[in-house]
TORLUMZA-783295 format. One line per 8 residues: their letters; for each residue x, y, z of C-alpha. Coordinates in steps of 0.5 Angstrom, whole numbers, always signed. Example, Ala and Ser with C-alpha at 12.3 -4.5 7.8 and 13.67 -1.06 7.14 Angstrom:
2
as	+25/-9/+16; +27/-2/+14
END
This chain:
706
xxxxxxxx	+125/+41/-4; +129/+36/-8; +129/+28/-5; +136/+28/-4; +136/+35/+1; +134/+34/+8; +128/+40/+13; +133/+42/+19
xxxxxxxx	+139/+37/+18; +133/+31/+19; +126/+30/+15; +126/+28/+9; +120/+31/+5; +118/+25/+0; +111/+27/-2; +105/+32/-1
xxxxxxxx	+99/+30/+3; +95/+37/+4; +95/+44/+2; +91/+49/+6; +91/+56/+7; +97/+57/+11; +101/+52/+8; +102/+45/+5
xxxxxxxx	+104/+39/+10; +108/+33/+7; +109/+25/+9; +117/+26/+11; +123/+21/+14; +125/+23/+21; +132/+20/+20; +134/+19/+27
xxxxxxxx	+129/+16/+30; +126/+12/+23; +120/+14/+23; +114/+17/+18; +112/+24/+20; +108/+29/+18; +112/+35/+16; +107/+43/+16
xxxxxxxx	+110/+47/+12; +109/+56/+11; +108/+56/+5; +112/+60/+0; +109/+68/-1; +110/+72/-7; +112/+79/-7; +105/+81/-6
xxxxxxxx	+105/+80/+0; +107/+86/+4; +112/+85/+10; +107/+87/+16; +103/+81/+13; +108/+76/+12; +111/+77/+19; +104/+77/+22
xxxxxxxx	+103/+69/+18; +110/+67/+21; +108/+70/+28; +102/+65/+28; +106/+60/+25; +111/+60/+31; +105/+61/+36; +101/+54/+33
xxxxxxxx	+107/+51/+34; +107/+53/+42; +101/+51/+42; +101/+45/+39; +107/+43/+42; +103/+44/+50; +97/+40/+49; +97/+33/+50
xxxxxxxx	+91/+29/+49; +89/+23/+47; +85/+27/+42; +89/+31/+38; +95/+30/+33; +102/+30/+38; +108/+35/+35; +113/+32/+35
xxxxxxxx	+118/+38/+34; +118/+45/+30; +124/+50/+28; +125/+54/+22; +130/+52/+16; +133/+56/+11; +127/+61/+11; +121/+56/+11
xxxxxxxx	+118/+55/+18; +116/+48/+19; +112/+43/+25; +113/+36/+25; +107/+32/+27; +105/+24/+28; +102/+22/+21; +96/+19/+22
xxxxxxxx	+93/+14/+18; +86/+16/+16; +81/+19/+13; +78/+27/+16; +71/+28/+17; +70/+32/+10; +74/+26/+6; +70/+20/+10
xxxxxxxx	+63/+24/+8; +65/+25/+1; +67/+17/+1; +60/+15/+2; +57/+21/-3; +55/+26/+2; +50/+21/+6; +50/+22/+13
xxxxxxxx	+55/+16/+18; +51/+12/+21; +47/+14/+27; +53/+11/+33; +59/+13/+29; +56/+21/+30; +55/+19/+37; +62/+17/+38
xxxxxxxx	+64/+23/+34; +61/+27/+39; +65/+24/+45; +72/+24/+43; +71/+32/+40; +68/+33/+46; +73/+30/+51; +79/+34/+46
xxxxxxxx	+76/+40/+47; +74/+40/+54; +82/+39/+55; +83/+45/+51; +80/+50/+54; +82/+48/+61; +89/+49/+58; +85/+55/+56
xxxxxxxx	+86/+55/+48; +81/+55/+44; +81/+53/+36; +77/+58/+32; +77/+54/+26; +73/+47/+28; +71/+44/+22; +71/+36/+18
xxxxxxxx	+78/+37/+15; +81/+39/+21; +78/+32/+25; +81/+27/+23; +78/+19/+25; +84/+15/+25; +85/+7/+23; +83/+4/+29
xxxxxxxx	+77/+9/+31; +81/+13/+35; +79/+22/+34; +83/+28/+33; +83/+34/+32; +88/+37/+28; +91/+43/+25; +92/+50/+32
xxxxxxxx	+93/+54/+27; +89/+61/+28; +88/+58/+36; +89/+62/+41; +90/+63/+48; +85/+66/+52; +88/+70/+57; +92/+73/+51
xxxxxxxx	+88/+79/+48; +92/+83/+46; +96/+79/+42; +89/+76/+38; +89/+82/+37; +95/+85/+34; +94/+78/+29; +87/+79/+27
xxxxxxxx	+87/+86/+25; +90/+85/+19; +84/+83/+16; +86/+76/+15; +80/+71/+14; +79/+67/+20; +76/+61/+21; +71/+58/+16
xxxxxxxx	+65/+60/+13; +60/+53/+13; +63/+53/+21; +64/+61/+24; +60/+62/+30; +56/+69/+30; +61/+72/+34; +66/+70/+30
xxxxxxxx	+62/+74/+25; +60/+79/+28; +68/+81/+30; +65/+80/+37; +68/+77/+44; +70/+70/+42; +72/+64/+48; +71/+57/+48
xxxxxxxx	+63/+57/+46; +65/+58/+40; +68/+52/+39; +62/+49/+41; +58/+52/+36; +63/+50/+30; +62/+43/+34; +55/+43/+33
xxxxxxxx	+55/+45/+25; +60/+39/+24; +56/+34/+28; +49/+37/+24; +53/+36/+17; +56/+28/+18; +49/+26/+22; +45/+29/+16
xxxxxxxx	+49/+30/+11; +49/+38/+9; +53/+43/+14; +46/+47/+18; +47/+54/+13; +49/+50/+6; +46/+54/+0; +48/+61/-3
xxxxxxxx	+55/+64/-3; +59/+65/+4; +54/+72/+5; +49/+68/+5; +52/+63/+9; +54/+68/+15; +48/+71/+15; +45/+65/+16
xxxxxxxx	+50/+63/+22; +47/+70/+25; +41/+71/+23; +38/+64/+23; +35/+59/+26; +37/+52/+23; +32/+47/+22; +31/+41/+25
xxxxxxxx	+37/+35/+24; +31/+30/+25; +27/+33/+19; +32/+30/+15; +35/+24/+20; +29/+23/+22; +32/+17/+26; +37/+21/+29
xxxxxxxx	+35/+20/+37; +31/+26/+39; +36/+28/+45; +42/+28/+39; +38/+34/+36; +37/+37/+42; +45/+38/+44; +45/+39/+36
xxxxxxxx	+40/+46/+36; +43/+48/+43; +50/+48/+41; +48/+52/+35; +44/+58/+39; +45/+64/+37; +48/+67/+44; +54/+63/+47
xxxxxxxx	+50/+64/+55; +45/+59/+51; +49/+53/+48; +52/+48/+54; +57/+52/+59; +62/+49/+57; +65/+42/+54; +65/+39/+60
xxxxxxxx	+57/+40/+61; +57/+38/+53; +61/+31/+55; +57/+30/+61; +50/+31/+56; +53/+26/+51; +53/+21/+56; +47/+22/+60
xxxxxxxx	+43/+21/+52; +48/+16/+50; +45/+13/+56; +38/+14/+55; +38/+12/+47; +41/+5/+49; +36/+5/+54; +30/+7/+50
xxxxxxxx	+31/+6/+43; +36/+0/+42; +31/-2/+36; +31/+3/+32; +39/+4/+34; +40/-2/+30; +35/-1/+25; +39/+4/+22
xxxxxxxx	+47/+2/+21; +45/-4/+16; +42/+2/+12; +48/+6/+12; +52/+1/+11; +49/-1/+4; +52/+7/+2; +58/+4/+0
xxxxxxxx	+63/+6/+6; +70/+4/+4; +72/-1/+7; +77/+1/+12; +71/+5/+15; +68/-3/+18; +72/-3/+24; +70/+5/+26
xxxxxxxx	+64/+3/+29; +63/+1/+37; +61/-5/+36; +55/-10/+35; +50/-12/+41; +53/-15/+47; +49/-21/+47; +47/-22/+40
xxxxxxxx	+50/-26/+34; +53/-22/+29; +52/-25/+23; +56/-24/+17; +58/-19/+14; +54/-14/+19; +56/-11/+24; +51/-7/+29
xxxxxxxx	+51/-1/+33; +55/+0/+39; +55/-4/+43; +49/-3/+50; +55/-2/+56; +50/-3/+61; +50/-11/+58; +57/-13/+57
xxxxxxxx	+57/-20/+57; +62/-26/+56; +60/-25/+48; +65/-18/+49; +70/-20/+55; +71/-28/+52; +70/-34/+56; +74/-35/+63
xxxxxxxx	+79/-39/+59; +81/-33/+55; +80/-27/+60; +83/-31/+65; +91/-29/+62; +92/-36/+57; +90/-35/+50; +86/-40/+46
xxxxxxxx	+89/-48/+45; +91/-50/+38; +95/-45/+33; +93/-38/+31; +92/-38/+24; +95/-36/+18; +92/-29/+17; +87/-26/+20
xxxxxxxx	+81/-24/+17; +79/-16/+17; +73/-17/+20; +76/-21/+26; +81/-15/+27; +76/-10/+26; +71/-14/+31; +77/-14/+37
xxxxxxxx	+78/-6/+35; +71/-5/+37; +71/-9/+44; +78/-5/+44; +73/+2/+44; +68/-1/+48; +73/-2/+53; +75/+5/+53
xxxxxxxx	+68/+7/+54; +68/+3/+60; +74/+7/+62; +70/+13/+61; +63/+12/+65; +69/+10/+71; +68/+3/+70; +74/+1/+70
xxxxxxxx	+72/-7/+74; +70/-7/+67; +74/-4/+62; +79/-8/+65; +76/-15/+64; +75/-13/+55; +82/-9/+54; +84/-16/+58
xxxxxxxx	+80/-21/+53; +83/-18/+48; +90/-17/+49; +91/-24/+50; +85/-26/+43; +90/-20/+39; +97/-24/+42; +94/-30/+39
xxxxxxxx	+92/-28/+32; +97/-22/+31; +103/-24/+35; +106/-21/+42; +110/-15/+41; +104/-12/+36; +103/-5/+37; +95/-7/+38
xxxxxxxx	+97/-12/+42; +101/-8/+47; +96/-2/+48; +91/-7/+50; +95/-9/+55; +98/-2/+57; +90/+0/+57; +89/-6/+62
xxxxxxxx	+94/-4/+67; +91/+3/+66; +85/+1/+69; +88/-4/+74; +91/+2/+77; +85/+7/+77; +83/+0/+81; +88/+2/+86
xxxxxxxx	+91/-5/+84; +98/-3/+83; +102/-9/+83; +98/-12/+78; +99/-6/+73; +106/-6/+75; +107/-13/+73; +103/-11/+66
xxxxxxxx	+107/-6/+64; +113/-9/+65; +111/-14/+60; +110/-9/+55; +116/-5/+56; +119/-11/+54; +115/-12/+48; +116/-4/+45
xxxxxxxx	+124/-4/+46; +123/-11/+42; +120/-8/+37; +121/+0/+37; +128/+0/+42; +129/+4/+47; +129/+11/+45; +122/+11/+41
xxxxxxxx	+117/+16/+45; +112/+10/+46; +118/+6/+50; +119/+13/+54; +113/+13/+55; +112/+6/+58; +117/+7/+62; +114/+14/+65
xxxxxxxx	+108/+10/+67; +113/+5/+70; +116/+11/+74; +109/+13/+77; +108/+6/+78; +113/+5/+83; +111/+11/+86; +105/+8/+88
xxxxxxxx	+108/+2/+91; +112/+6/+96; +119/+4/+92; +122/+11/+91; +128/+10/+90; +126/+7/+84; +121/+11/+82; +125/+17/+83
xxxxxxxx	+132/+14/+79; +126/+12/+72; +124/+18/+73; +131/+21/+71; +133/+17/+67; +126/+17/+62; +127/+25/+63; +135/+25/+60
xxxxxxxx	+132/+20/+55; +127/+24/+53; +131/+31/+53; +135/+27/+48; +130/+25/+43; +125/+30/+44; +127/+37/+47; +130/+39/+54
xxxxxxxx	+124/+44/+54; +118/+39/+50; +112/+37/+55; +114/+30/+56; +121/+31/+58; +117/+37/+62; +113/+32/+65; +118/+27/+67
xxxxxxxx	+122/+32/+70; +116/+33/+74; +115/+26/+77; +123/+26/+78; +121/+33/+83; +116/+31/+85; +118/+24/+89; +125/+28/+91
xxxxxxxx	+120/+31/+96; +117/+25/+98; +123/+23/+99; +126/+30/+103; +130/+32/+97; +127/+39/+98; +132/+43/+95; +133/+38/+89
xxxxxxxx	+126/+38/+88; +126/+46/+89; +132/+47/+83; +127/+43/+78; +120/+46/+79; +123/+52/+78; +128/+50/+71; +121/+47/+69
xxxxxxxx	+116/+54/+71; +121/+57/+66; +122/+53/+61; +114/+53/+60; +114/+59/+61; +119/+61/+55; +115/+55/+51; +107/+58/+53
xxxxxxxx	+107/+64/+57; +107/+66/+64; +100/+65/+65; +99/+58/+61; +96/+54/+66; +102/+49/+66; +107/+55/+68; +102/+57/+74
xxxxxxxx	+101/+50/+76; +110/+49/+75; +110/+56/+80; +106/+53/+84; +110/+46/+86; +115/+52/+87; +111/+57/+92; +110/+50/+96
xxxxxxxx	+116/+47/+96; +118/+54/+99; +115/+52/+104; +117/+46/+106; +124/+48/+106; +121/+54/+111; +124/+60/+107; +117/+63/+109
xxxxxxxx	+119/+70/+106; +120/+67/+99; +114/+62/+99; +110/+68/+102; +112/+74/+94; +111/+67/+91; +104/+65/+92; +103/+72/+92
xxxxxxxx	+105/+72/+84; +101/+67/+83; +95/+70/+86; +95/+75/+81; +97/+71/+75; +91/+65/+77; +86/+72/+78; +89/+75/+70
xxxxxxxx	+88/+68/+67; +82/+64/+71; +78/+70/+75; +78/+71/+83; +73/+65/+85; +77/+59/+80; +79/+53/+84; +87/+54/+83
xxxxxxxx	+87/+62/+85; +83/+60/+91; +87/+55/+92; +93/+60/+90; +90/+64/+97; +90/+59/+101; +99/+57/+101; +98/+66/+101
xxxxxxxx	+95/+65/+108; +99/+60/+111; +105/+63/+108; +103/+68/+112; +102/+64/+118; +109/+61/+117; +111/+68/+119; +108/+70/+125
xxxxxxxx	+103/+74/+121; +95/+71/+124; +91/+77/+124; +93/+77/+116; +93/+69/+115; +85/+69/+120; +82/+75/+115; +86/+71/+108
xxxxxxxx	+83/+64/+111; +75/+67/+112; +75/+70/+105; +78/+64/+101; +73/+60/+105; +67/+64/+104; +69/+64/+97; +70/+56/+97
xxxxxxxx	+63/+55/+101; +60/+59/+95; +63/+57/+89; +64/+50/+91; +60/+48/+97; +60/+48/+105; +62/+41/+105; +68/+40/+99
xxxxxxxx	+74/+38/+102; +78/+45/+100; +72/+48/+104; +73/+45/+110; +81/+46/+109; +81/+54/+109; +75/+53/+115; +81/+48/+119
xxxxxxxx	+86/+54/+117; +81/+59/+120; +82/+54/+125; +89/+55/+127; +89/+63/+126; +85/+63/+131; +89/+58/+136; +95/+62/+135
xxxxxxxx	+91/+68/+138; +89/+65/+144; +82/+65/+141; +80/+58/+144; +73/+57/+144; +71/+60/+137; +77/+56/+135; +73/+50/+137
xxxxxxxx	+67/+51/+134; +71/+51/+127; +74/+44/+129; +68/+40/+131; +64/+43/+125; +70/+40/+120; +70/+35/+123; +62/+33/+124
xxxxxxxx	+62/+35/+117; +68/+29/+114; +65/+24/+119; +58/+25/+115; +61/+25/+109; +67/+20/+109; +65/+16/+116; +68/+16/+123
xxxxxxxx	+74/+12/+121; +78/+16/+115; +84/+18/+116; +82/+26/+115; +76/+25/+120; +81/+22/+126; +86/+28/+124; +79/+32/+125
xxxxxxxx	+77/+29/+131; +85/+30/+135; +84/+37/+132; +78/+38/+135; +81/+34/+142; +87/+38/+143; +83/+45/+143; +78/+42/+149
xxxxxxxx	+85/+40/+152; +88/+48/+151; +81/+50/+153; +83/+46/+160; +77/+41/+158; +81/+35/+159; +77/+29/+161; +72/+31/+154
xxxxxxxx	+79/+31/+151; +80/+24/+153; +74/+22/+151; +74/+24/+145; +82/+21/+143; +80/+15/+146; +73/+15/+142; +77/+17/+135
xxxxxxxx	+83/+12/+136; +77/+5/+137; +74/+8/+131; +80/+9/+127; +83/+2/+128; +75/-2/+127; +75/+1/+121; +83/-1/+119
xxxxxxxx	+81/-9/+121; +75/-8/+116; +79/-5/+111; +82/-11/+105; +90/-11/+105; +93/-7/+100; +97/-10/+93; +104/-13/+95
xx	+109/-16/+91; +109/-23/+95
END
């Protein structure tokens, strides 16, 4: 395309910055908004491709870019937008600015990355995928190049090209019969070899053949042509990471060689258990190898790394001096000290006296990086106390040194307003976020996706503080703003469009609330399919909102589908098709149906006590449900039984004075009350109501905004 022609009216392409087999991908100007981007083009087919392949290449194209355009996680690469224009199919992404795993390998001559920067490695990629595969997508071809570790130390995982949705096996199938190759050799699970079953444990594997490359260097089945390679991938068993990283703490290795078992039963249930492994082995190296941790990143280091990659790593200790030009491992997060957060002049608000200075050093830059992941960490161990006071320290230390309204120095203090919220301190997080609001439309206007962005988290915001009206009206106006700048259909406008829905109904505005669940179901379903799980949780808000406005008819045929559609993707025993059962049986009960509704109640509370255990809340809640079924049928004193079981069971786990509990113990008392008990009816109101209000005089007051 000449320099002067624009991609669809908007993109101009200015120069290539990759080439794959699907096609090229270009740094391009986005003319409306005046922003870089990436650009991924489908690249141009000679006359020897036959027509059935060129439309299974165009049909999976069109299918990344569905794909792609749901997921949206801090791990992996936002797309902006996709079409096609004059025959070339093309998807706009963020440019990142970085280096992929197989590039930062080749800049330090195939040496292994130091020991803490595989660790991190492993957590990011973990929690992206763990994302995925709830979303049921599945990649399919996990590999260095397509994980790329940005400038500011932050990991994604690019490029769904060949990824499928894992309830569609059909259509997988239809694409992969045409005997394209898919996935890499160095990275292709034994079941992708063998043509075999191929779910969300195959990422793992792909996962463990990358982490087992950039800790020693070398990919586990690296020598010989591609057959050999495959035939080792099957056939067998890797050896071990340690005996060339013998500095590699021993449970890395471990979650190594059990990613990469042969049968998928063997390798971690899923990424969730493999982000919970890493945790625990994070844990127990700082616990029991920091020497040896920090013995090992100097001698990495003298590998001539390129200097862009010196602010990657998490950190030096948390109480040591940092020498120059040397920095440690990551840092020890059980021992995070006023060397991390600053001293209380500086985490207290007030930035240090005197000038900031002409420049900032690099290291200095990199080192409040470092904290910065530190405290994302911290975020992740559920710290939040913690992370708050670093993101704190070093939005007021990036303020001084790089100015106000800089982006480093606005996510920091967006991400400390996300954990002041995740303390239940709303207003704080409120005025926090108000700040930075103002900060982005100063530096980026008001439509750029990241002010939309803030402006969202404000919405949710004063949801939380119980301003609704307000809530609901920057809901909107975020969800108009959104549409025009990304799309009606793009999932941020589809998310805004939510929150709007959502605080309709909390303000009584069902029918409102009711007319943009359903617009949002259909328009996830046209971008992800029916049985995407974001179209089902789209139904759902509609299924319930059906009742709400008493159409109990409507709410029964809704819940109904959604039953079926949860059973296909999810199977008969996840939470959300149990939950699906649940609105079925009170749809049901809503109708004068009880005998059908107390059957429905005991078979999902069978199924929740099995999968989910006897106590979880879901369980008490159909337990209740079979409760009230029987009431209604005159069955009284079995009734009883159900009520004080739940509501001993909420006592024990959440104490006499919890709202849930008190509703429990009235459930309880109006039962004795229609069994003609009256005086133990009495008793036990009165002795519920003393409880419920000792426990509200011991609880501390809830943020106000005077």
């Amino acid at each position: 395309m000449a320099d002067s022609e624009l991609m669809h009216g908007r993109y101009r392409l200015l120069d290539r910055i990759g080439r794959g087999g699907m096609g090229e991908v270009w740094r391009a100007r986005d003319t409306s908004l005046g922003r870089h981007v990436a650009v991924k083009c489908l690249k141009p087919l000679g006359s020897r491709r036959d027509p059935k392949t060129l439309r299974v290449l165009r049909e999976r194209f069109r299918r990344e870019a569905r794909v792609a355009a749901a997921l949206q996680h801090r791990g992996i690469t936002v797309v902006h937008d996709f079409g096609e224009d004059d025959g070339t199919l093309f998807l706009v992404m963020e440019l990142l600015t970085g280096r992929n795993l197989s590039q930062l390998l080749e800049d330090n001559r195939r040496h292994p990355l130091p020991v803490p920067d595989v660790i991190d490695i492993a957590e990011q990629v973990a929690a992206a995928l763990a994302y995925t595969h709830e979303h049921a997508v599945v990649h399919r071809d996990l590999k260095p190049a397509n994980i790329v570790r940005t400038a500011d130390g932050t990991v994604k995982i690019c490029d769904f090209g060949i990824a499928r949705l894992g309830h569609d096996i059909g259509f997988t199938a239809r694409l992969t019969g045409t005997g394209i190759a898919m996935g890499t050799p160095h990275y292709m699970s034994p079941e992708q070899i063998d043509a075999g079953t191929v779910d969300h444990r195959s990422d793992l594997y792909s996962l463990g053949c990358v982490l087992y490359e950039i800790a020693t260097g070398a990919p586990p089945f690296g020598d010989g042509d591609a057959w050999a390679v495959l035939v080792g991938h099957r056939d067998t068993a890797p050896e071990p990471p340690r005996a060339h990283r013998p500095e590699l703490p021993e449970p890395y290795e471990r979650i190594m060689l059990e990613l990469l078992a042969k049968d998928p039963d063997d390798r971690p249930v899923d990424a969730g258990e493999l982000t919970a492994r890493l945790a625990d082995a994070r844990r127990g190296h700082h616990g029991r190898q920091p020497r040896a941790a920090q013995d090992t990143v100097p001698a990495a280091r003298t590998r001539r790394l390129p200097s862009w990659t010196r602010g990657m790593g998490i950190g030096s200790p948390a109480g040591g001096a940092r020498s120059p030009g040397r920095g440690g491992p990551g840092p020890a997060l059980a021992q995070l000290t006023g060397a991390w957060t600053g001293p209380p002049s500086r985490g207290s608000g007030t930035p240090p006296a005197g000038p900031p200075p002409q420049a900032a050093s690099a290291d200095t830059i990199a080192g409040l990086g470092e904290r910065h992941d530190a405290g994302i960490g911290l975020g992740r161990l559920g710290r939040w106390d913690e992370a708050a006071a670093v993101h704190r320290a070093v939005a007021d230390e990036r303020a001084w040194l790089l100015g106000p309204d800089h982006p480093d120095t606005l996510e920091a203090r967006r991400r400390t307003a996300e954990a002041l919220a995740r303390l239940g301190r709303h207003f704080e997080a409120h005025q926090i976020l108000a700040a930075v609001l103002a900060g982005l439309r100063r530096a980026r206007g008001d439509d750029h996706p990241g002010t939309l962005s803030c402006r969202h988290d404000l919405a949710v915001g004063l949801g939380r503080l119980g301003r609704l009206e307000d809530a609901y009206r920057t809901a909107r106006e975020v969800a108009g703003a959104r549409a025009a700048v990304l799309g009606e259909r793009h999932p941020d406008t589809l998310c805004s469009r939510g929150e709007a829905a959502c605080l309709a109904g909390r303000l009584g505005r069902w029918t409102e609330a009711l007319g943009e669940y359903r617009k949002i179901a259909d328009a996830r379903a046209a971008a992800c399919g029916a049985d995407h799980p974001d179209t089902l949780a789209a139904r759902s808000d509609v299924a319930l909102t059906l009742g709400r406005l008493g159409r109990a008819a409507d709410a029964l045929a809704a819940h109904r589908e959604l039953v079926a559609g949860h059973t296909r993707t999810h199977g008969p025993d996840a939470a959300v098709t149990l939950r699906a059962r649940h609105g079925l049986g009170v749809a049901m009960g809503r109708l004068g149906r009880w005998e059908e509704a107390l059957a429905e109640a005991g078979e999902v509370a069978a199924r929740r006590a099995a999968t989910l255990g006897s106590g979880h809340p879901d369980t008490l809640v159909s337990l209740r449900e079979r409760a009230v079924a029987l009431g209604w049928l005159g069955r009284w004193d079995e009734a009883l039984g159900l009520y004080h079981e739940v509501a001993d069971v909420r006592e024990r786990e959440w104490g006499p004075a919890h709202a849930d509990t008190f509703a429990a113990r009235a459930d309880e008392a109006q039962c004795l009350e229609r069994l003609g008990r009256t005086a133990e009816a009495v008793a036990l109101h009165r002795r519920a109501v003393a409880l419920r209000r000792a426990g509200a005089e011991h609880r501390e007051p809830a943020d106000r905004p005077w």
